[in-house]
Every structure is written in C-alpha cells, then in structure tokens.
C-alpha positions as CSV (number, residue, x, y, z in Angstrom):
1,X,-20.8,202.2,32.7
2,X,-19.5,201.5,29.2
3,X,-20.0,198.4,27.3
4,X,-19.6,196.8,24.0
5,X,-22.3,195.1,22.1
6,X,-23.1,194.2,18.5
7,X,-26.3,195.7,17.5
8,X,-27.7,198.9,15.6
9,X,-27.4,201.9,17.7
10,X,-31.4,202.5,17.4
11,X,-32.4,199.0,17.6
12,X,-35.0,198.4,20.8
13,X,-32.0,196.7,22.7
14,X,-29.8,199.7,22.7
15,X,-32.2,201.9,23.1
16,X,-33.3,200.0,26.2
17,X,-30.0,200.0,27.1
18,X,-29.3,204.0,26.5
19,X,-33.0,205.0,28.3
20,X,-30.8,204.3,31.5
21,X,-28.5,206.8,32.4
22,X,-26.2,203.4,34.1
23,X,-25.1,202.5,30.6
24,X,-23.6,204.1,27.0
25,X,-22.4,201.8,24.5
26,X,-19.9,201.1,21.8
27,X,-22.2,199.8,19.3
28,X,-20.5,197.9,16.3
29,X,-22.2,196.4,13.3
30,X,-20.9,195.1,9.9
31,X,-20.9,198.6,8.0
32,X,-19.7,200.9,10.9
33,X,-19.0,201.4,14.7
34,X,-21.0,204.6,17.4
35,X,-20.2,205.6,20.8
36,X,-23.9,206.1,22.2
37,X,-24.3,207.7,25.5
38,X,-28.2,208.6,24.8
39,X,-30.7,207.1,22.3
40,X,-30.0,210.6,20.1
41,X,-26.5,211.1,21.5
42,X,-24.6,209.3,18.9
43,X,-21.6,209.8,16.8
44,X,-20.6,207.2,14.3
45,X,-17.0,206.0,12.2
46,X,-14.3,208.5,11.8
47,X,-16.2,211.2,13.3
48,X,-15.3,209.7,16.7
49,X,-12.7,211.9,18.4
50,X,-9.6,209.6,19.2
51,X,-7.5,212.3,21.2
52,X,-5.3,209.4,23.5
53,X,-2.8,207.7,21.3
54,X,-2.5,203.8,21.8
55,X,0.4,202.2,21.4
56,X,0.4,199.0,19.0
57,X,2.6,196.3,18.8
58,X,1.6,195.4,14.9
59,X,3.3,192.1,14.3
60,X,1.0,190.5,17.2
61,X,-1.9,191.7,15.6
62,X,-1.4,190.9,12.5
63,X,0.3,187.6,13.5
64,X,-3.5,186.7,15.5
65,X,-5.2,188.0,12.0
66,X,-3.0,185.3,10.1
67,X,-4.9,182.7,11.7
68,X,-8.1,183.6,10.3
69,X,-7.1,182.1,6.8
70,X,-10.3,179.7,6.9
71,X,-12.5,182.9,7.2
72,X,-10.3,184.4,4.7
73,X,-11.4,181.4,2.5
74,X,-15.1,181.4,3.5
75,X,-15.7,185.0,2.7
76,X,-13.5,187.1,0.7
77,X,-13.1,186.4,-3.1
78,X,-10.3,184.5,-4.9
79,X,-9.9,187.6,-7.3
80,X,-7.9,188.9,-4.0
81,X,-5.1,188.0,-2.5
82,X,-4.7,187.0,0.9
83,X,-2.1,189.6,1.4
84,X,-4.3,192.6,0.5
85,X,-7.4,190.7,2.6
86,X,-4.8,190.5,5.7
87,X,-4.0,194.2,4.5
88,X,-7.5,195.2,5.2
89,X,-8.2,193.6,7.9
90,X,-5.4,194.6,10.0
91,X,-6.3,198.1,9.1
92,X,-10.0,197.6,10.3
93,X,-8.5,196.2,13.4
94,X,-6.3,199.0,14.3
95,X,-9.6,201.2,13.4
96,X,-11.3,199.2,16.4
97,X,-8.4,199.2,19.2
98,X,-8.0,203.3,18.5
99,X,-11.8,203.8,19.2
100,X,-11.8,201.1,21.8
101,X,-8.5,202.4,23.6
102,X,-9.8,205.9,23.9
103,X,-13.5,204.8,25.0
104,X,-12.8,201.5,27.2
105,X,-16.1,199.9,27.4
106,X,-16.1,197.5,30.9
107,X,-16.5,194.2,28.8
108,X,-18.5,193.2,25.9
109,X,-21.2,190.6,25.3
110,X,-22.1,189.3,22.1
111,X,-24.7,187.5,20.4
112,X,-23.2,185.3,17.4
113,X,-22.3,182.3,19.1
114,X,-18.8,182.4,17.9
115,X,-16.6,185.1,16.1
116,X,-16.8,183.2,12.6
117,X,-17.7,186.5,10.7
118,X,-14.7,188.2,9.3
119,X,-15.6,191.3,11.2
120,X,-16.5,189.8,14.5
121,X,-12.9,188.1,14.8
122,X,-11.6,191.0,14.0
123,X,-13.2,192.7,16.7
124,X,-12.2,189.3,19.3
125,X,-8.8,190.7,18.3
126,X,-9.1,194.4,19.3
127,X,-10.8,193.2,22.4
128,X,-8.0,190.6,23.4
129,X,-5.5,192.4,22.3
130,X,-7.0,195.3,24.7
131,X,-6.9,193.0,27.5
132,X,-11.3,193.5,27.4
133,X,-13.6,190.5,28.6
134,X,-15.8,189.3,26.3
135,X,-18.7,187.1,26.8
136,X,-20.2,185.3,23.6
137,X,-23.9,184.0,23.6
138,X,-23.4,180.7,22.8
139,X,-26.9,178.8,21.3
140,X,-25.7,175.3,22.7
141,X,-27.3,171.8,21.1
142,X,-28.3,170.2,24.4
143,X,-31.8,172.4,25.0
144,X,-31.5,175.2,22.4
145,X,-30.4,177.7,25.0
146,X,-27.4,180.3,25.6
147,X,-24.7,179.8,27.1
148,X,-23.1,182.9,28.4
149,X,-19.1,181.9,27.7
150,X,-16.1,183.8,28.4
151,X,-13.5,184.2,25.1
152,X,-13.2,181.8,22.1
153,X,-11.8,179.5,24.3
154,X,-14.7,179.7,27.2
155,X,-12.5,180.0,30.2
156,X,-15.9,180.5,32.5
157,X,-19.3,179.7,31.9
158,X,-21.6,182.6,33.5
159,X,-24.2,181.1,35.0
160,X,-27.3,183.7,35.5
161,X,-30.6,182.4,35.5
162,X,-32.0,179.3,38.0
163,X,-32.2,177.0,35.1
164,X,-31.5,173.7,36.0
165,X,-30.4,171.0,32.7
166,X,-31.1,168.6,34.9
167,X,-33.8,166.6,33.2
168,X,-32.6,167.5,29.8
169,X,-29.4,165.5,30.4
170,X,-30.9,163.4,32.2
171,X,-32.5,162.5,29.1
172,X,-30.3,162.7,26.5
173,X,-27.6,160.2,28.8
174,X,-30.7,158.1,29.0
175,X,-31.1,157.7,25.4
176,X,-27.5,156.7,24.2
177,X,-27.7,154.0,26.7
178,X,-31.0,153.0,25.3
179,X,-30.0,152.9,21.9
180,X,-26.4,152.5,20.4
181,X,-28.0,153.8,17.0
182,X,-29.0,157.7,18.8
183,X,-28.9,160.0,17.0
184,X,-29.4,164.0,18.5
185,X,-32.4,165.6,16.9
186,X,-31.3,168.5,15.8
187,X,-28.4,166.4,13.9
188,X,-32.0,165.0,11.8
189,X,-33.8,168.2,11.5
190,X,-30.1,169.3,9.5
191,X,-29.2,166.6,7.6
192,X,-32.6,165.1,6.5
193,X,-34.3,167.9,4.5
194,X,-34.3,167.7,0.6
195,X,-33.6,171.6,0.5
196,X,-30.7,171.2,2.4
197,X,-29.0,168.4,0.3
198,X,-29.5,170.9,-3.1
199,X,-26.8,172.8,-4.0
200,X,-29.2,174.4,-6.6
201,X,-30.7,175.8,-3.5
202,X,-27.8,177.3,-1.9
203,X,-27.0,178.6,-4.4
204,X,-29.9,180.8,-5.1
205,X,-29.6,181.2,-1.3
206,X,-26.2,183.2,-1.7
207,X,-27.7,185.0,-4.6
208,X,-30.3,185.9,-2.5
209,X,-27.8,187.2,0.5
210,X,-25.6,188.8,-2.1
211,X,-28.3,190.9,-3.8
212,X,-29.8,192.0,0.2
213,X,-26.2,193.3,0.6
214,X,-26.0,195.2,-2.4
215,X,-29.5,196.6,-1.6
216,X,-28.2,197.1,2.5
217,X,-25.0,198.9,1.0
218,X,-26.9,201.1,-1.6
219,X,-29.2,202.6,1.4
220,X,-26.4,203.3,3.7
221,X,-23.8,205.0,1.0
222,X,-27.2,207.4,1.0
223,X,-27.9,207.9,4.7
224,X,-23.8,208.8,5.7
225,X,-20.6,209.3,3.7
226,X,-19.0,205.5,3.1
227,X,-15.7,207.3,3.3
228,X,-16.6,208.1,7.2
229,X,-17.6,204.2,7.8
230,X,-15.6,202.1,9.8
231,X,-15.8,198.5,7.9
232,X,-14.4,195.7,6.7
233,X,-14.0,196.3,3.2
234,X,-13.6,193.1,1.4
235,X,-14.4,191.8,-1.9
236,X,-16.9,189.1,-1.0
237,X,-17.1,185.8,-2.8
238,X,-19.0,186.1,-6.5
239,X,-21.7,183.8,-7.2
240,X,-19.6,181.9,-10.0
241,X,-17.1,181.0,-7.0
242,X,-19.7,179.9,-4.2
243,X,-20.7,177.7,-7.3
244,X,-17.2,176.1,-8.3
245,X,-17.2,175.8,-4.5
246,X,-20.3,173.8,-4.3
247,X,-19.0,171.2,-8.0
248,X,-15.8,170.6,-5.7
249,X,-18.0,169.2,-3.2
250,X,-20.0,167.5,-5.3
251,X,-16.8,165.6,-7.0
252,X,-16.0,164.7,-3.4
253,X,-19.1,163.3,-2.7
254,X,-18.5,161.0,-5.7
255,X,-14.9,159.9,-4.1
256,X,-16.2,158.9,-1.2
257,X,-19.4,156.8,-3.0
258,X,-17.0,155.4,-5.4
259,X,-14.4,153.6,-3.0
260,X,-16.1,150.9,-2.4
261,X,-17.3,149.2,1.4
262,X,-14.9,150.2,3.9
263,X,-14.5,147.0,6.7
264,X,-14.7,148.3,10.0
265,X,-13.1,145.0,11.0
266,X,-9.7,146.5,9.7
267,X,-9.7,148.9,13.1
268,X,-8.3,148.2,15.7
269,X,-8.1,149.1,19.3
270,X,-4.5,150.5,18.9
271,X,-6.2,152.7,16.6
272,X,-7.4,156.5,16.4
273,X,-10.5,157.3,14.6
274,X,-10.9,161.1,14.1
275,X,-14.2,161.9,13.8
276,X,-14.4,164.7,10.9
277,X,-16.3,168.4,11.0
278,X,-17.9,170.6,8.4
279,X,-15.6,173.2,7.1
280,X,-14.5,176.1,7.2
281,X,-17.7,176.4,10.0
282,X,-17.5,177.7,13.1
283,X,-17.0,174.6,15.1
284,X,-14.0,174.1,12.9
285,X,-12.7,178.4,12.9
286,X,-12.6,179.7,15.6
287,X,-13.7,177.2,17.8
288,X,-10.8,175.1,16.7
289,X,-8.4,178.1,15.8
290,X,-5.1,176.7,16.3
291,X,-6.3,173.2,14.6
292,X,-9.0,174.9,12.0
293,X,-8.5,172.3,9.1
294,X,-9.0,168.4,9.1
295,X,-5.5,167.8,7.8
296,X,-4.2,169.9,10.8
297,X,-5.6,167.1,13.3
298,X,-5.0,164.0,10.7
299,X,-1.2,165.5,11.0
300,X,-0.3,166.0,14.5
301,X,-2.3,163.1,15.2
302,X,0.5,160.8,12.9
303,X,3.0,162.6,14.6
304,X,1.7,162.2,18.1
305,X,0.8,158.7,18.0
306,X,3.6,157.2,16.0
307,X,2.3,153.5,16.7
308,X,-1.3,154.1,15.8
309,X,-2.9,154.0,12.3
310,X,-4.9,156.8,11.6
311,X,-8.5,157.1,9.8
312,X,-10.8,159.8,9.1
313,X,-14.8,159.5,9.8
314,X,-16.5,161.6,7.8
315,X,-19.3,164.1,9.0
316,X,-22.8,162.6,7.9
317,X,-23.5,166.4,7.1
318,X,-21.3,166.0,3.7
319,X,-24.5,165.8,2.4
320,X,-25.6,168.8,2.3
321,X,-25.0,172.3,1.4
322,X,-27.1,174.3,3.3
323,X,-29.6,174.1,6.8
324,X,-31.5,176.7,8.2
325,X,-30.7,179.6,5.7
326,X,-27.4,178.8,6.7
327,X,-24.8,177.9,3.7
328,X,-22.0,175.3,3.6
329,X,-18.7,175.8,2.0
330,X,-17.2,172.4,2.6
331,X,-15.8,172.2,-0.8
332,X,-13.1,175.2,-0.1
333,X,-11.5,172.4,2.0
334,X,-13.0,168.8,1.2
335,X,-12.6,168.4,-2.7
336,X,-10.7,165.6,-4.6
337,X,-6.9,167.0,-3.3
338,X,-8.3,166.7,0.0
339,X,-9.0,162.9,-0.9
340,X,-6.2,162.2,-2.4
341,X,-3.7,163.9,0.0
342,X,-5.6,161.7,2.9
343,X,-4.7,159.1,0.0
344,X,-0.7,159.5,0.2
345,X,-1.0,159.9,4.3
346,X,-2.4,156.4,4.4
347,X,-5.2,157.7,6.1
348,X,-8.2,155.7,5.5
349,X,-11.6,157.4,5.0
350,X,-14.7,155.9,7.1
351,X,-17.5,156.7,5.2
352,X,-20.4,158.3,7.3
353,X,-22.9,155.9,6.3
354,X,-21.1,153.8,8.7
355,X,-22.6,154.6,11.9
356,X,-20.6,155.7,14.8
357,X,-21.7,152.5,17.3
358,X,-19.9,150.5,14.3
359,X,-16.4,151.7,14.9
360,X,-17.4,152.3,18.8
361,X,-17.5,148.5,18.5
362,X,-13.8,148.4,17.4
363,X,-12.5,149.5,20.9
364,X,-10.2,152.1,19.2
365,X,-9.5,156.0,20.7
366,X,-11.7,158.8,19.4
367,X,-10.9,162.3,18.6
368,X,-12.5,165.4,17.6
369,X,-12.5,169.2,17.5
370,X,-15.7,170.2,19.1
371,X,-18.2,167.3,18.1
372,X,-20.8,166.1,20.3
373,X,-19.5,162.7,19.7
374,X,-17.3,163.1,22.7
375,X,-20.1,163.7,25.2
376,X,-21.8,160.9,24.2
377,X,-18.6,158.9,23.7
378,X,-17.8,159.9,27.4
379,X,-21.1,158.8,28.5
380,X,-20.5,155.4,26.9
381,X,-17.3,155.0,29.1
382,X,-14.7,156.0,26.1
383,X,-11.7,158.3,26.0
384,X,-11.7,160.7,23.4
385,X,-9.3,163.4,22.3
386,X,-10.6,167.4,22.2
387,X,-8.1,169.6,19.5
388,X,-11.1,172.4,19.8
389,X,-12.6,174.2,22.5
390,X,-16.2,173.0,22.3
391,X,-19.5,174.0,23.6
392,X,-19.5,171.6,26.5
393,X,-16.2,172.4,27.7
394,X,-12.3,170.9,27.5
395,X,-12.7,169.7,31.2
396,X,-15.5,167.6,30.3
397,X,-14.6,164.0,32.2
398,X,-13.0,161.1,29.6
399,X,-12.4,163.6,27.0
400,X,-8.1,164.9,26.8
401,X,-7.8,168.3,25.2
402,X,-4.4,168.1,23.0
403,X,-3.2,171.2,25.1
404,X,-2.5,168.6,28.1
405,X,-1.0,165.7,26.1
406,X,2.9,165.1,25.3
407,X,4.1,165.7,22.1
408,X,4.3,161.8,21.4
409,X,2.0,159.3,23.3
410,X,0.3,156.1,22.8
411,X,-3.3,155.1,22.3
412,X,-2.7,152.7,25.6
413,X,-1.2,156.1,27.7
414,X,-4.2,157.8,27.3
415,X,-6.5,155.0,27.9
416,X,-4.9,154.3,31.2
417,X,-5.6,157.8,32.1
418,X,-9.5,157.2,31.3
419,X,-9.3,154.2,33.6
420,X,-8.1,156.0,36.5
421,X,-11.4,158.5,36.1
422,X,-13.3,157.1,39.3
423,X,-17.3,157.2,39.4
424,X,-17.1,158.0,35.5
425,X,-20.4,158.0,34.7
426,X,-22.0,160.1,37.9
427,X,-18.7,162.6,36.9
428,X,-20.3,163.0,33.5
429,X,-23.7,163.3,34.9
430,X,-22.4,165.7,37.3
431,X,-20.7,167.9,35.2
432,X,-22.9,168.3,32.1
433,X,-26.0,169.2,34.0
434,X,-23.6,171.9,36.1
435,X,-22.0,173.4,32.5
436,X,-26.0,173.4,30.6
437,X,-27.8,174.9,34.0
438,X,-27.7,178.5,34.4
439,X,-28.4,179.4,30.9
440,X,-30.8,182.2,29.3
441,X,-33.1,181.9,26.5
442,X,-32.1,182.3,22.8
443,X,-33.3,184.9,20.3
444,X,-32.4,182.9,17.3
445,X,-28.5,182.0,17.6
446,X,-27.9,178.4,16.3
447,X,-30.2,176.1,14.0
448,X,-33.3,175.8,14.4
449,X,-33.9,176.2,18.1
450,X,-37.1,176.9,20.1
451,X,-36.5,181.0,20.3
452,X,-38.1,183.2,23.3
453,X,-39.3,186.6,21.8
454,X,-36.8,189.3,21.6
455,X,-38.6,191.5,24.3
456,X,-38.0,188.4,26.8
457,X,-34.4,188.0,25.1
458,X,-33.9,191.7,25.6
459,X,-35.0,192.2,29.3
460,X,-32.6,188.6,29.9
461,X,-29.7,190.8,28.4
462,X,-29.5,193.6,30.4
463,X,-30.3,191.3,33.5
464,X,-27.0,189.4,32.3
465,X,-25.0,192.4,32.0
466,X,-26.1,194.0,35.2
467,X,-25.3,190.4,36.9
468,X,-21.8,190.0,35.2
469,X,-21.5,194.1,36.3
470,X,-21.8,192.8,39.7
471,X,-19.7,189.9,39.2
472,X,-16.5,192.1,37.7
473,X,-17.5,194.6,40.6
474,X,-17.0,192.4,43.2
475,X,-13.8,190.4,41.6
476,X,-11.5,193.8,41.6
C-alpha cells in the first residue's frame, strides 16, 4: 500500500514505515519529492519515471491556486509579481499531479495542522484535484491534542484512539459559566509575553529563519543537482520587507490607541459584531479560504444583513508580532488603509481592550471565521455566524456557517433559528466532547502544547494509518 506523507525519506518515521514490506511512500518535503519503496530504495525529483500521461484541465488548477493570494502575500517577495508567483506555482503543481497520477498513493496524512505553507497548498491542490483523501493532523486548542480531519474543510473527524474529552470540556464549559471574564490559557501564554509583543524580536527571528534556509539550501545544492529538485521556487520575503511589514502594524496599532473610548452602549441587539482574526494566519488562509481577509466578511456581511450596522472587534493578539517561534504578518493586511477603508464602510472598530462579555452584554449577533469565541458564545446560549471551517466543526450547535444562510437575512431570522435549538446546552455538551474524543497525541503542531515524544507520536501514526487503511478498506 502506497501513501503520501510529508517527511524526509530517511527520517525514523519513514523508515519505520519502509521496514514494513505493507507500505512505500511518496515522501514530499519543501526542497523536493521520492517514491520510497525500501529505506535505500529511493528515487527523488525529476528522476521519477512518469511513463502514464495525466490529463489536466489547467484553468481549474490554476483557478484553485488564485485563491492562495494571502499566502502569496505571507511568503513570496514584493520584488515579484503575483503573476510569475502564480506562474511557479502552477508549474510546481502540475510537477506533483504527474508524479502523483502515475504512483497513486491510497490517501495521505499530514502533520501541519493546515496547508498554510505555500508548498503544502500546493500539494492540497494536486491531491484534490486527483480526487486523493487527505487527512491533516490538526493540534486543536481544547487539550493540545490532534485531531485527525478530513480536507481543509474537515468533512470527518477520524476518531482512533479511546480518548475521551470528557472532563476537559467538562471543564472548560464550567469555567465560562463561572466567569464572564474567561479567558483560554493558551490565548495568555500567547499574548502575554514581552518577547512576543517586540517586533525587534521577530525580526531577528526571520533573520534567523532566513539565514537556516540559506545554510539548508547551500547543503542540498551539494548533496543532488537543484536542477533535478522538484520545489517551489519562490523569491521569499527580504528582511527589509518583513520589517516595513512589521512599521505598518505598528502605525495600526497607533490608530486604534488614538480613537478615542469606543461606547459599547452604541450596539445594539439588531446588530452584528464580527469578531476579527490574525492575518494572513492559518485560521484566516486556508481555514477561511473563500473568506481569507477581514474586509471579505465586513463586506458580505453589509450585504447580507442590509438592516444591521456592522462593527469590527479586534483580535487582542494585535499586540504582538510573534509567539512560539512563530511570526505574525498582520500588517500585510491590518495597516492604516485597512483603518481607514473600515472608516468609509462605517464600520466601527471595537477595540480589544474591550472585553468580549462587554459587547456579549449588548444582546447583538456574533460572527467569526474560525475563533473560539463561538464555542464559548454557544455555550453561553448565543447564535453566532461561522464564514471559516474551524477546528471544532461547522455543525457545532448555535453557530450558522454562511454556506447555509440566504443571501440576505436579518439578525432576528437567525436568532429565531437559535431559539428553536432544543436542550441547547446538553447539545453543546454533547457534541464538543464527541468532536475532541478520539484524538492522538501531538509531536509539536500548534503553540505551545504539552508534546508526547516522537517515538510515541510515531508508533500513533502508523496505528492511524493502518486504522484509516481499514476504514477505506471496508467503505469500498
């Protein structure tokens, strides 16, 4: 059997993986892709044979790569265009679905949460496009474990393990009825950090990252031919760009200090308060890919509710620029124009040192991409509007994902549907412990989570591919 992973061909979990004759892999990692059908059996980029032509309908493809334009902006330097970046990418893509077409791996399961590297939603692409299940390990911010999720969008949950989130949500419902002031832990251990506030610090972070990939590069150009890699050849950011970057957000920053006190008495329940993101993250692209920018939401949400006024919460997180080796490039998107084009929508910005119980107090409707604020809205008995496809689910009940909801509605419309939820709370209960129980424990995808050891991780992975093996098996 044939499957897909990201990883090193001679890392210890393909090799694991390769010592049994039941498996060879398609291996794929940021500087090339191997077919592996024994630890020393490999054969790597364009020396893979491709003998089976596949046939490509171009204009999809590329019309799915168009939507990465957030990534675009995250990663790839202004000193090229988006045409030539689409250029590239398109080509890697094709690359993949000719060496995936010929070797068809059974499905694929990998470890980054999310495709919000350039090169693993290029790959989501190929795989789709392929018609290939994929299964993403998704770190999830209940109880720092992973989630096993099908596609971007998380059609299934695979549930492997006897896990049971029982007391864990147990727990967390317990404390935002205790206290209308919660806030998650893991939302403290990111924001409140002096490091993570410095943008001297990130930035010397990305000089740091920039100069391991130059090193990473050098070493490999002297192990193969780079002419024979399969990559994603892109012109990364320079460092005097992840720093204009980092001024923007600073000059935002200043806006939103320098408007003076907002009067939460001003909303109203006919209202919609759309609770804001980080951006261009991964919660925001691809987890909200068809709705990856705030102005996206703020927009359809003025269409859609023609009646309502509209305001803009933004994320506490504004504060900072980095967590967890982990850099922020909210300036690409949240910089003065963004301020003043929320200016001449007549959106109002809330700022975030107004806490969320404040507005919660204003009986208005909620939305959000993929925020946590709707679970714990929902467990407060409050509607709330999903544009994203979030780590807890789009069926999650109280919350409406914009997918289901007419074109033009009323803050009343959906409230009534709220109402008619029966037993809310032991639905939420219900459900939440059911989507956070079956999960496996995490090597290190997230924040800073409580990580098992990668031997553990690694004998938990091929356990979950031999389980959703089985699974496939016994659907066909």
């Amino acid at each position: 059997m044939r499957i897909l992973i990201i990883s090193e061909p001679k890392s210890s979990l393909a090799n694991s993986l390769l010592k049994s004759s039941d498996y060879s892999l398609i291996s794929v990692t940021p500087e090339n892709v191997h077919l592996c059908t024994g630890p020393e059996a490999i054969i790597s980029g364009k020396k893979i044979d491709c003998p089976q032509h596949i046939e490509m309908d171009i204009v999809k493809i590329k019309e799915k790569l168009l939507a990465a334009y957030p990534l675009i902006d995250r990663w790839v330097s202004r000193r090229q265009s988006i045409s030539v970046s689409i250029g590239i990418m398109l080509e890697y893509t094709i690359s993949l679905i000719k060496i995936i077409g010929n070797y068809p791996p059974k499905f694929a399961v990998v470890e980054t949460g999310a495709p919000h590297h350039l090169f693993t939603y290029c790959l989501d692409v190929a795989l789709n496009y392929l018609g290939i299940k994929i299964y993403y390990l998704y770190g999830n911010a209940f109880d720092g474990r992973c989630l096993v999720v099908e596609g971007i969008e998380k059609k299934t949950v695979v549930r492997v393990s006897d896990y049971s989130a029982g007391n864990i949500i147990n727990g967390y419902i317990k404390k935002i009825k205790d206290s209308a002031l919660y806030i998650p832990e893991d939302s403290t251990r990111s924001i409140s950090p002096f490091l993570h506030k410095s943008a001297v610090y990130a930035t010397f972070m990305y000089f740091k990252y920039s100069m391991s990939r130059f090193i990473r590069n050098l070493c490999d150009g002297k192990k193969s031919s780079i002419s024979l890699q399969i990559k994603l050849k892109l012109q990364f950011l320079k460092l005097s760009e992840v720093i204009s970057i980092f001024n923007a957000h600073k000059e935002y920053q200043k806006m939103l200090t320098s408007q003076g006190e907002f009067q939460v008495s001003k909303i109203t329940p006919d209202d919609i308060v759309y609770v804001g993101h980080m951006l261009p993250e991964a919660t925001s692209c691809p987890d909200s890919l068809y709705y990856p920018d705030e102005v996206d939401v703020l927009l359809d949400l003025k269409n859609r509710f023609p009646n309502s006024k509209i305001y803009y919460r933004e994320h506490p997180a504004i504060g900072i620029f980095s967590e967890f080796g982990h850099i922020h490039m909210q300036g690409l998107h949240k910089n003065i124009h963004f301020y003043y084009q929320l200016e001449s929508l007549g959106i109002a910005i809330v700022p975030p040192s107004i806490h969320i119980s404040k507005i919660r107090e204003r009986g208005c409707l909620f939305a959000t991409k993929t925020g946590r604020v709707a679970a714990e809205n929902s467990v407060l008995g409050i509607p709330t509007i999903i544009y994203g496809y979030p780590f807890y689910g789009i069926y999650m009940p109280l919350t409406f994902h914009i997918s289901k909801l007419p074109l033009q509605s009323t803050v009343k419309d959906i409230k009534a549907l709220a109402l008619s939820v029966k037993d809310s709370e032991v639905a939420i209960q219900k459900y939440l412990i059911t989507m956070f129980s079956g999960s496996i424990e995490n090597p290190g995808i997230g924040l800073e989570l409580n990580v098992c050891s990668r031997s553990v991780y690694e004998s938990n992975f091929i356990q979950l591919i031999k389980y959703i093996s089985s699974k496939n098996d016994s659907l066909n």
